[in-house]
N, C-alpha and C positions, 0 to 999 in steps of 0.2 A: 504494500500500500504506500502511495506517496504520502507526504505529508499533508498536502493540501485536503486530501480525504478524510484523511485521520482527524485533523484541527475543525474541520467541519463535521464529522461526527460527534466530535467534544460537545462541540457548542449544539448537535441537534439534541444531543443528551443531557445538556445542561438545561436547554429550555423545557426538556420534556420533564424535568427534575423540579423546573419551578412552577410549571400546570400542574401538577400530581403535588406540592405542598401547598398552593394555594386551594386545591379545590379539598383538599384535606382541610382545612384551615373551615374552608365555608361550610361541608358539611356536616363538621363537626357543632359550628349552630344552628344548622339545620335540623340536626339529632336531638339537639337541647330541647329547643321548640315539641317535638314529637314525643321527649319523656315526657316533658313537663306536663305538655295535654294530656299526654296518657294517664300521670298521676294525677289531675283533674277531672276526669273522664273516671277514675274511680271513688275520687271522692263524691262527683255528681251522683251516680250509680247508686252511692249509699247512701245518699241522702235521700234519693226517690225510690229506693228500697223500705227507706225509715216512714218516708212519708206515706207511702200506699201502705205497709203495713199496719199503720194507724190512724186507718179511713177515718173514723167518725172525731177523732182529733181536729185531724188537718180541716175538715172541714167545717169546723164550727171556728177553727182557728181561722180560716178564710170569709169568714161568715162578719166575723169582727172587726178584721185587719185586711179588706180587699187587696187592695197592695202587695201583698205576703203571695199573689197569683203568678209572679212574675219572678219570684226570689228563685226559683233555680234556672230559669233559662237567664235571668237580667243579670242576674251576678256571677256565673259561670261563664259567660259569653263578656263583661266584662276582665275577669279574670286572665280571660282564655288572649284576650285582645293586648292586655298587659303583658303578658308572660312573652307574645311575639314582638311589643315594643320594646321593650326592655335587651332580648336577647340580639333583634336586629340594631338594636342604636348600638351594643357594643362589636360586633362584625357585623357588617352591613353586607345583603347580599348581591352580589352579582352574576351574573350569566345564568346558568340551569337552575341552579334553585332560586333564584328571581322568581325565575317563569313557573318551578313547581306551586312555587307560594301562592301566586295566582289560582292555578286550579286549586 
């Protein structure tokens, strides 16, 4: 191999070295984001476990306190919307997972 092959393979391999830690870098808050829901997604779960199992509760409790109608979609879907501000203000994403976020 001459040399001009070889110093151009450095560098193909040098770039391919910094797309493979950057997208490491991104996906790794992208993972954040997905525990995080997840572990929110099971607290939701138990909460509307807790709730339906103590139908005639919740519903006198709803009876009193209309407002209380919205408490697990309004404050989990907050939550949910935190946990992705939060994690993308500290790595903001670019390219592919931009575009997964969207869907």
């Amino acid at each position: 191999m001459d040399e001009k092959a070889l110093h151009e393979a450095m560098e193909n391999i040098s770039i391919i070295k910094g797309v493979m830690e950057r997208t490491g870098k991104s996906f790794t808050a992208f993972s954040k984001i997905f525990i995080y829901w997840g572990m929110l997604f099971i607290v939701n779960s138990i909460i509307i476990l807790m709730m339906f199992s103590n139908e005639e509760k919740r519903l006198d409790l709803l009876n009193s306190f209309p407002m209380l109608n919205f408490f697990p979609i309004g404050i989990i879907a907050l939550i949910a919307a935190f946990i992705y501000w939060k994690v993308s203000k500290k790595i903001p994403f670019v390219g592919l997972e931009k575009h997964l976020m969207k869907v």
